[in-house]
N, C-alpha and C positions, 0 to 999 in steps of 0.2 A: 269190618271194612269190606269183609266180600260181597257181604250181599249191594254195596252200594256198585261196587266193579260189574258184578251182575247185570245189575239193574242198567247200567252204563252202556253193557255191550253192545254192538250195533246202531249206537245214538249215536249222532254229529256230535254234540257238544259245542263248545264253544269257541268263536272265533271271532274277528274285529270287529265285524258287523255285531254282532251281540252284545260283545261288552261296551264298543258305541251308543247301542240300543239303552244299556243296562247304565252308565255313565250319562244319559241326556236324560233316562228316566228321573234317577235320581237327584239329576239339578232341579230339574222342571217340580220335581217334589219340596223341593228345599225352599226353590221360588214360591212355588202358592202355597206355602205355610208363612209365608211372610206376609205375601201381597191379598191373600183370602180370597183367590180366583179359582174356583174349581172347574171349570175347563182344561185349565195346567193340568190340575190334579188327576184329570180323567184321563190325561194324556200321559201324565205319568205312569200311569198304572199299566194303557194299552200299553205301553213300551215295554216294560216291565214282561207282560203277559207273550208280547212279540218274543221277545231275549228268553223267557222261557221255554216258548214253542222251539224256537231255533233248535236251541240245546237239547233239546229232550227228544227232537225228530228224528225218525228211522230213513228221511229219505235221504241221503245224505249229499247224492248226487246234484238235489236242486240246492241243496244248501249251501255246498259248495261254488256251484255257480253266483248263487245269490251275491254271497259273501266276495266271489271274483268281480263281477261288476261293480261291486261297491270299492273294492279297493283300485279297481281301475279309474272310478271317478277322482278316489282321491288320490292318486298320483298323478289326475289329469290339474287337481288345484293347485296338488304342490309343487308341479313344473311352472307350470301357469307363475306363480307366487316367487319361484326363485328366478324365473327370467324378469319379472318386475323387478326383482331385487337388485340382479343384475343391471338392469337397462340403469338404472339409479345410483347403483355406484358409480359406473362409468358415462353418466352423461356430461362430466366437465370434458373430460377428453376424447368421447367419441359421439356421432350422429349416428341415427340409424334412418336407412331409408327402405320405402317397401316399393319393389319392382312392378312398373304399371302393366308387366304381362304376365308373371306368375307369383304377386305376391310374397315372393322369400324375401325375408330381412335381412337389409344387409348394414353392416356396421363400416360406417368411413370415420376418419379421424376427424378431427375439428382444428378449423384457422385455416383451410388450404384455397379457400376462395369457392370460385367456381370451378368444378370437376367432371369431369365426365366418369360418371360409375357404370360398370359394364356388370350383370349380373351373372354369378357365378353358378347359376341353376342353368340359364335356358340363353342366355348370352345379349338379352337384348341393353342396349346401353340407352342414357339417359343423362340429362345434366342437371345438377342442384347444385346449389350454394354451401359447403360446408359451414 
């Protein structure tokens, strides 16, 4: 096993981006053994080839980067995804409205009529219908 530590040393290795890489290759493989579309399969492979280069790169600095953006996308979905989740539980019991000067969401309760909501960002008020 030393010589693979060796071999290891000053390489990135692996990180989400890769094994993402490495987990899409291998569906995308799974599919066009089924469906007999070799585009899949080419696409499989480049991924494959990509999750290889990652991990075996001595640069480490852009990898890391790489690999930071990519995880910043996906935390940009999975907020995205829990505030839907959000909005969805609670729309029996509350409205949400968005402020016609700066856009922030604001959450009012439901059944109160018409109200005047004042915006908690930048102050400007408005009236809607709960």
């Amino acid at each position: 096993m030393g010589w693979f530590q060796r071999f290891m040393m000053g390489r990135y290795g692996t990180d989400q981006l890769s094994l993402t890489m490495m987990v899409t290759g291998l569906a995308l493989s799974l599919v066009s053994r089924f469906v007999w579309y070799w585009p899949l399969y080419l696409l499989s492979v480049v991924l494959f080839g990509l999750a290889l280069f990652r991990t075996l790169s001595r640069n480490c600095s852009r990898r890391y980067e790489e690999n930071r953006k990519f995880m910043n996308m996906v935390w940009a979905v999975r907020d995205w995804w829990r505030g839907l989740a959000a909005d969805f539980e609670e729309r029996k019991t509350y409205r949400r409205f968005k402020c016609p000067k700066c856009s922030q969401k604001i959450r009012v309760p439901r059944g109160r009529g018409k109200i005047e909501i004042r915006c908690p960002k930048c102050g400007e008020s408005f009236v809607k219908k709960t």
